[in-house]
Backbone as a ProteinNet text record, in pm:
[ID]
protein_1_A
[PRIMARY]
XXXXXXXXXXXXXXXXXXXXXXXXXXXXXXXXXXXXXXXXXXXXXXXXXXXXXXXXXXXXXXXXXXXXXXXXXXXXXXXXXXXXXXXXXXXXXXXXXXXXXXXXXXXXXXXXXXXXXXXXXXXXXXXXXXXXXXXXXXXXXXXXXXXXXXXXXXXXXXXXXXXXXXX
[TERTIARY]
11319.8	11304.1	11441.2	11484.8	11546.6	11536.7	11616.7	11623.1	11762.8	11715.6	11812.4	11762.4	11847.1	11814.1	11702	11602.4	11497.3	11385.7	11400.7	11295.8	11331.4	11194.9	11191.8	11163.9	11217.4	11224.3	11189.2	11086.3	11097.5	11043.6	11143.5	11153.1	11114.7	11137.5	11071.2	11147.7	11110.5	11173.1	11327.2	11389.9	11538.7	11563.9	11506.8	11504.3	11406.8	11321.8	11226.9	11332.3	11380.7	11555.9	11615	11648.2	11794.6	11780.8	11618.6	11567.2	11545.7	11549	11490.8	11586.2	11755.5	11856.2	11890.2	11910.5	11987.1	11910.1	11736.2	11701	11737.3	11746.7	11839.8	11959.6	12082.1	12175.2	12174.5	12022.6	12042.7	11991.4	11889.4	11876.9	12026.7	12090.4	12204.1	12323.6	12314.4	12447.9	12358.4	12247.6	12168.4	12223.3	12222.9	12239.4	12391.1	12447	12626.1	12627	12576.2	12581.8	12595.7	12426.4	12400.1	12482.7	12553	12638.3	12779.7	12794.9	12956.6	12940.6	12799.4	12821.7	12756.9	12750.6	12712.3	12627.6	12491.2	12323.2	12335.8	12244.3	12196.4	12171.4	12210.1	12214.1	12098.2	11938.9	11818.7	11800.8	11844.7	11811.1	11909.9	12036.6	12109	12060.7	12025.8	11955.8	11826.8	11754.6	11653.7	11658.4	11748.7	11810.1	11857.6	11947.5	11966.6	11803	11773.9	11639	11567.6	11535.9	11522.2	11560.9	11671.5	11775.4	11768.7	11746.2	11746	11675	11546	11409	11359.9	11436.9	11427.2	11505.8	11603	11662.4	11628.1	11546.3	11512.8	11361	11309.2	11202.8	11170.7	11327.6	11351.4	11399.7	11486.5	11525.1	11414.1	11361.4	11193.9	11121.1	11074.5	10974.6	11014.4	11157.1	11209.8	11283.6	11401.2	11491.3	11422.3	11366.9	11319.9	11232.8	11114.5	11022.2	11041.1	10947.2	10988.1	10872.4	10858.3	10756.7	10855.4	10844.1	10957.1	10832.2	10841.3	10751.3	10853.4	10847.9	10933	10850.6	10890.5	10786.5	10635.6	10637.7	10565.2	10449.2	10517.5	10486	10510.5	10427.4	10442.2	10473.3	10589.2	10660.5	10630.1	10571.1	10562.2	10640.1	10720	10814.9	10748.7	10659.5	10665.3	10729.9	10713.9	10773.1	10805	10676.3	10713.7	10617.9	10591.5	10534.1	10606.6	10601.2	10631.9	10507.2	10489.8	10359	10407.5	10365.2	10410.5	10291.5	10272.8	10113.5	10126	10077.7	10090.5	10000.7	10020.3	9964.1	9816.7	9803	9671.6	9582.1	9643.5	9552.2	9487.3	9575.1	9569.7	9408.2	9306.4	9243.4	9235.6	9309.7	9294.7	9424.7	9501	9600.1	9596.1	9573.5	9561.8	9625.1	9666.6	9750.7	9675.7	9735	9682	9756.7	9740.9	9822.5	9919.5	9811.7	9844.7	9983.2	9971.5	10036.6	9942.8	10042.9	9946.6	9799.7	9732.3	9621.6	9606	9592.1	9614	9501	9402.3	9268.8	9338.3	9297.9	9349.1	9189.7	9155.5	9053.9	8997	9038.8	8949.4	8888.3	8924.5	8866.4	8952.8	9070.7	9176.4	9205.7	9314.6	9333.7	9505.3	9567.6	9679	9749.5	9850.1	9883.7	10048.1	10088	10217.9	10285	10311.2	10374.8	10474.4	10564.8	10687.8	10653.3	10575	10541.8	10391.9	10381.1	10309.6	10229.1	10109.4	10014.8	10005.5	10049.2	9959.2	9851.2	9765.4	9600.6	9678	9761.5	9786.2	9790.7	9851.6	9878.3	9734.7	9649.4	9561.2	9420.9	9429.1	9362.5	9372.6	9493.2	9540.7	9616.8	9544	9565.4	9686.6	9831.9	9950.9	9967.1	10035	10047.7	10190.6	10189	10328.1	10431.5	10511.3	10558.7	10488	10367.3	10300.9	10180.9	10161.8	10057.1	10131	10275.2	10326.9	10326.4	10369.6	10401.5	10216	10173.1	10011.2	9954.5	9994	9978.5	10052.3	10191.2	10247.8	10217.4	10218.5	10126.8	9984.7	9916.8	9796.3	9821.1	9924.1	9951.7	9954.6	10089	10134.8	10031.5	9916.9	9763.4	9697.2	9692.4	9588.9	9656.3	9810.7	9866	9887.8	9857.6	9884.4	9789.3	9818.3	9724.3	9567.3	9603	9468.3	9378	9404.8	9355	9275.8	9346	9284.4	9240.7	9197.6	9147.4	8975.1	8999.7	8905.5	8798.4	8864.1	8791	8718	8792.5	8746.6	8595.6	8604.1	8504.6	8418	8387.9	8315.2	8262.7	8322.7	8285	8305.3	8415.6	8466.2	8508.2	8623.3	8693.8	8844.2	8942.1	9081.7	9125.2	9090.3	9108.8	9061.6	8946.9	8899.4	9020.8	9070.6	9132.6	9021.9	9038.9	8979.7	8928.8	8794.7	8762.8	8902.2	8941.2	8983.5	8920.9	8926.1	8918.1	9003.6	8975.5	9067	9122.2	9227.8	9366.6	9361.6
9370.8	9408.6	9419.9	9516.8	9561.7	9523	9498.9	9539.1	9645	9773.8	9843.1	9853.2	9811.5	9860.6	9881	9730.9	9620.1	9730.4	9789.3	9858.5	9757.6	9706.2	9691.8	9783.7	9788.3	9840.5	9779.8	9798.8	9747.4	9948.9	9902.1	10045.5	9955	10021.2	10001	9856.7	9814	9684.6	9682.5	9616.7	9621.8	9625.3	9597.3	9603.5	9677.5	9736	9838.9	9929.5	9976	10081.3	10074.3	9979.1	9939.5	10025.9	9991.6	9999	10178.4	10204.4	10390.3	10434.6	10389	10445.1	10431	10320.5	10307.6	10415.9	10438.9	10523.4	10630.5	10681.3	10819.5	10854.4	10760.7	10770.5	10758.2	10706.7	10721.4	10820.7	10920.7	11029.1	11118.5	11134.4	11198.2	11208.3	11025.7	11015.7	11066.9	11084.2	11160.6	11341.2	11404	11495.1	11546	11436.9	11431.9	11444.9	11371.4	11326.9	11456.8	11518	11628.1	11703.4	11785.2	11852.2	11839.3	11735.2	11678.6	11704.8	11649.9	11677.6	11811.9	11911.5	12072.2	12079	12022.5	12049.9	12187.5	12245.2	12386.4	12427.3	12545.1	12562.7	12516.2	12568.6	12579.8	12371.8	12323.2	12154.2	12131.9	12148.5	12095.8	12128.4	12289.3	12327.6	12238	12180.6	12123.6	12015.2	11945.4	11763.2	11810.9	11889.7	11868.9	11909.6	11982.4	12029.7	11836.7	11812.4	11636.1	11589.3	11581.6	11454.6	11458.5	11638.2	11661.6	11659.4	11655.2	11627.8	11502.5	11354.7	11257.6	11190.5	11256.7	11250.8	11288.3	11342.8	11448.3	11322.6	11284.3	11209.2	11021.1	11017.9	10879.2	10885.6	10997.1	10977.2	10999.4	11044.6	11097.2	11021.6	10913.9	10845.5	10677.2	10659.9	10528	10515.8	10613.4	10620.4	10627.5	10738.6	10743.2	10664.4	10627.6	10600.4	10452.5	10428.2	10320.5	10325	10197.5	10171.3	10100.9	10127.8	10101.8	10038.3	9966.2	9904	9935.5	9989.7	10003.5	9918	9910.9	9846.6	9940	10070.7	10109.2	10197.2	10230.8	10297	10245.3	10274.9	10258.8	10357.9	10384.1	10472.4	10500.4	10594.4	10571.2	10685.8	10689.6	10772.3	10791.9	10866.2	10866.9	10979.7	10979.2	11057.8	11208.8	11252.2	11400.7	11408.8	11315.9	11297.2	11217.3	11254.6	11148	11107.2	11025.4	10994.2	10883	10880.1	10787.3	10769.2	10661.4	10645.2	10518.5	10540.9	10455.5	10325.7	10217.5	10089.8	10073.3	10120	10169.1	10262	10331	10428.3	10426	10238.1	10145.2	10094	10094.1	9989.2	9906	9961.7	9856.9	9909	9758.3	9753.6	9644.5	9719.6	9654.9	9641.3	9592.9	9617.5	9600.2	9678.2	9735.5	9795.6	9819.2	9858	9959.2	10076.1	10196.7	10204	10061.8	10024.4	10019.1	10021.3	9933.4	10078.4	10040.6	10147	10105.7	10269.1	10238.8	10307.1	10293.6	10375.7	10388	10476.8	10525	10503.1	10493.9	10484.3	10617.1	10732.3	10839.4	10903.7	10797.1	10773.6	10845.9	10898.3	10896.1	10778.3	10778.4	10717.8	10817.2	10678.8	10699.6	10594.7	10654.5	10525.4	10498.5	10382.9	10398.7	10291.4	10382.6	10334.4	10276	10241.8	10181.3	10044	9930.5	9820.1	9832.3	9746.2	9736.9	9595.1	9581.2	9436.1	9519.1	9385.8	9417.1	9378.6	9418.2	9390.7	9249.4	9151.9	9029.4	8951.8	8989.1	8929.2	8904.5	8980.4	9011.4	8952	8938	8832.1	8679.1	8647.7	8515.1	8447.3	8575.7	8510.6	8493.7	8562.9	8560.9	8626.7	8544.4	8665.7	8695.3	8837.5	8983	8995.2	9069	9143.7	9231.1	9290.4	9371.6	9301.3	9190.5	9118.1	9118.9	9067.1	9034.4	9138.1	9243.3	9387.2	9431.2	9367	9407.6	9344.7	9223.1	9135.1	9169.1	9194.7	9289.6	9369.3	9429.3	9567.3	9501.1	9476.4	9400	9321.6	9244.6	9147.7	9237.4	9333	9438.4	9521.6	9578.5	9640.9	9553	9378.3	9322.8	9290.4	9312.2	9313.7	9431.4	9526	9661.9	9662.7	9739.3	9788.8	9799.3	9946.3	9975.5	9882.4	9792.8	9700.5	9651.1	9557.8	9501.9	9626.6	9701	9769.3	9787.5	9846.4	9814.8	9668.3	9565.6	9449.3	9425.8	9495.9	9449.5	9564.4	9685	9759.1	9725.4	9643.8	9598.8	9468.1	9446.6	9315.2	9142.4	9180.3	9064	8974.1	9097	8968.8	8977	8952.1	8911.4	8820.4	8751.4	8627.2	8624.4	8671.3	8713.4	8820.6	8752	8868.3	8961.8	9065	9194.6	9136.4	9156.2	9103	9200.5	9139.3	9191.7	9207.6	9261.8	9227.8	9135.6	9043.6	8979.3	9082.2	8985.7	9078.9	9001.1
10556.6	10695.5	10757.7	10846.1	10926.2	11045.1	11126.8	11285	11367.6	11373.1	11381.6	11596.7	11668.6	11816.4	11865.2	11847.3	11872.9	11778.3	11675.2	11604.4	11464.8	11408.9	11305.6	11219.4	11076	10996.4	10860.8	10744.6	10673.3	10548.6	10438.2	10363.3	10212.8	10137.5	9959.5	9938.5	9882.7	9799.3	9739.4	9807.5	9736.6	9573.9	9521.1	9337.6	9286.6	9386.2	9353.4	9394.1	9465.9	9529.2	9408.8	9370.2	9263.9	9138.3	9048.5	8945.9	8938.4	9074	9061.6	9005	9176.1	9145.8	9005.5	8947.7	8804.1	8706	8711.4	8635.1	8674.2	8772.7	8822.1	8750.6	8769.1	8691.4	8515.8	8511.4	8344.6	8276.8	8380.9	8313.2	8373.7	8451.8	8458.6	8364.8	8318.6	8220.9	8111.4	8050.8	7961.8	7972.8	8073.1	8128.5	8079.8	8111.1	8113.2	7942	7878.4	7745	7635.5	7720.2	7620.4	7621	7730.3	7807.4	7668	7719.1	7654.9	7488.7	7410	7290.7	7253.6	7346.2	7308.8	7241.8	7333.3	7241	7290.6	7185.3	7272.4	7398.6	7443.7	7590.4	7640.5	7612.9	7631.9	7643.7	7552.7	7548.7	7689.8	7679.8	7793.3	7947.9	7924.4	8005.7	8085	8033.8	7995.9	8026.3	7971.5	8056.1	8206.2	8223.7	8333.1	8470.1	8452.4	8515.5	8550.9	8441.5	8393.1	8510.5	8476.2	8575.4	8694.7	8754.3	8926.2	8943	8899.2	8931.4	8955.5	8825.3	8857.9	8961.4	9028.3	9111.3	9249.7	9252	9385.7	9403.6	9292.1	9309.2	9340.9	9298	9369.1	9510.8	9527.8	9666.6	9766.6	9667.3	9788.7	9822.9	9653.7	9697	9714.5	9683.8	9682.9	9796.9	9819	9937.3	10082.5	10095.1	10226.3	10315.1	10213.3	10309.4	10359.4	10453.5	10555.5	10680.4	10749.2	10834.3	10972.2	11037.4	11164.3	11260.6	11364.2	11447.2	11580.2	11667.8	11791.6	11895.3	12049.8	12155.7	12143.6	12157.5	12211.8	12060.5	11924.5	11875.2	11679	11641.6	11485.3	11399.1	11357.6	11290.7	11134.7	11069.5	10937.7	10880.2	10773.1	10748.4	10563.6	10529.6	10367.6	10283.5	10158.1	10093.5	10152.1	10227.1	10277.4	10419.6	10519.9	10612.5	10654.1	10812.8	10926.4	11007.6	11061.5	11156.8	11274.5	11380.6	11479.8	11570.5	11587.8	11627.9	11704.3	11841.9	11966.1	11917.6	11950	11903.8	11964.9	12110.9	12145.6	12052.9	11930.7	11899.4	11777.1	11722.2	11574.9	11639.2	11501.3	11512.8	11366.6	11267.6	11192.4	11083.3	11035.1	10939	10834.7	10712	10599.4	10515.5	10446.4	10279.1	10226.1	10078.5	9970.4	9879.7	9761.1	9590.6	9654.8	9753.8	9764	9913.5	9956.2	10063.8	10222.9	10288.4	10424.5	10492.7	10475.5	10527.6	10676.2	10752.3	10879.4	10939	10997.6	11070.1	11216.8	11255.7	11447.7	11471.5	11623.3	11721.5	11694	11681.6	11665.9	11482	11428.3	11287.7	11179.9	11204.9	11097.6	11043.2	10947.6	10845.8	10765.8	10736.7	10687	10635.7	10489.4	10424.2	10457.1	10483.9	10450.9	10358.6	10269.6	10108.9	10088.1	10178	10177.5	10133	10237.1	10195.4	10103.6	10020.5	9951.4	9862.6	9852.9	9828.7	9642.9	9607.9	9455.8	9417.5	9324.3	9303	9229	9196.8	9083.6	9268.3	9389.3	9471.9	9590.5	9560.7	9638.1	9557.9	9434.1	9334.2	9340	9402.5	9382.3	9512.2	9592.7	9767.6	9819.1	9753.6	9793.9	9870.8	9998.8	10124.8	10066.2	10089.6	10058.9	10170.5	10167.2	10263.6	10337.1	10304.2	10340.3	10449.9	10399.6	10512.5	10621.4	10584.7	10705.6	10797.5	10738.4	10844.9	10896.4	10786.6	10869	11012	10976.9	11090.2	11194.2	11187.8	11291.1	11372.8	11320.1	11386.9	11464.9	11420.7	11461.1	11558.6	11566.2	11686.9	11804.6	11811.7	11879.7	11922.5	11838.3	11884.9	11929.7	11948.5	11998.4	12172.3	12158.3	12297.5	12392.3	12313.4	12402.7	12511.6	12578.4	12731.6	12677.6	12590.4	12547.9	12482.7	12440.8	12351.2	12471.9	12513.3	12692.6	12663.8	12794.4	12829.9	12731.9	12607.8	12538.1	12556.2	12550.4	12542.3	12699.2	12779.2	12939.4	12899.8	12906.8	12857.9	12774.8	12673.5	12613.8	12660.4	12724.6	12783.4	12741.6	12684.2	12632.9	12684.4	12770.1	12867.2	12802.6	12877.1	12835.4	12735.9	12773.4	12698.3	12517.7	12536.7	12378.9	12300.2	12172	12113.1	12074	12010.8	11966.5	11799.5	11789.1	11628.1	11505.6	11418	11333.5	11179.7	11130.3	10972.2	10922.7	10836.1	10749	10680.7	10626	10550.1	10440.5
[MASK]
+++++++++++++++++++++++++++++++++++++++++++++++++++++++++++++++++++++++++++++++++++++++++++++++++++++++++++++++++++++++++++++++++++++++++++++++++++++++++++++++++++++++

């Protein structure tokens, strides 16, 4: 987790980052290799295609993405989507394998993959990084306006938080 100018930030796992980059560079020095000992054009050809591809695919799916929490809004940044979604418009945040699953009030649904629950952690009741950022969010949706607002309308009352799902 991050705090960049009161936005939290939390992006892929630091050794989940580490482990891409280094495979990046090892299909490259592969790349470099073939190159240097003059495989056939078509093979060298061929590694390199390899390498920028595995390259283009870590930065995509390791580098970028990220889940930011600001005052007002929940930021999800994935491999090739952005989404930003007012905390009034959350009604439910979960983790999961696939990462935190997010439902809006008007019955969408969206994942964001950055943090992530494993099925060994979610078997054996270990809270993640990912609960945590779930609960986050959730706190932040059970304090927003709309939230109130919702519960006064239903008739709850203030004071009642908003039912959640367990996590």
């Amino acid at each position: 987790m991050g705090e960049q100018s009161g936005l939290q930030v939390w992006r892929v796992a630091d050794h989940v980052r580490k482990v891409a980059v280094f495979a990046a560079g090892f299909f490259l020095f592969l790349a470099l290799v073939a190159t240097a000992v003059g495989l056939v054009l078509a093979a060298t050809a061929m590694m390199w295609v390899v390498a920028l591809l595995v390259v283009v695919c870590v930065w995509r799916w390791y580098l970028v993405p990220y889940v930011a929490l600001s005052s007002e809004w929940l930021v999800v940044q994935g491999a090739f989507a952005h989404r930003a979604v007012r905390y009034g418009a959350i009604s439910e945040a979960r983790p999961g394998l696939y990462g935190l699953r997010i439902k809006t009030t008007t019955g969408g649904a969206f994942v964001a993959w950055a943090v992530q629950k494993s099925k060994f952690a979610e078997w054996f009741h270990h809270r993640t990084r990912a609960d945590d950022v779930a609960e986050q969010i959730m706190e932040r949706v059970d304090h927003h306006p709309a939230a109130v607002s919702r519960r006064m309308v239903d008739g709850a009352g203030v004071d009642v938080p908003a039912p959640r799902p367990a996590l």
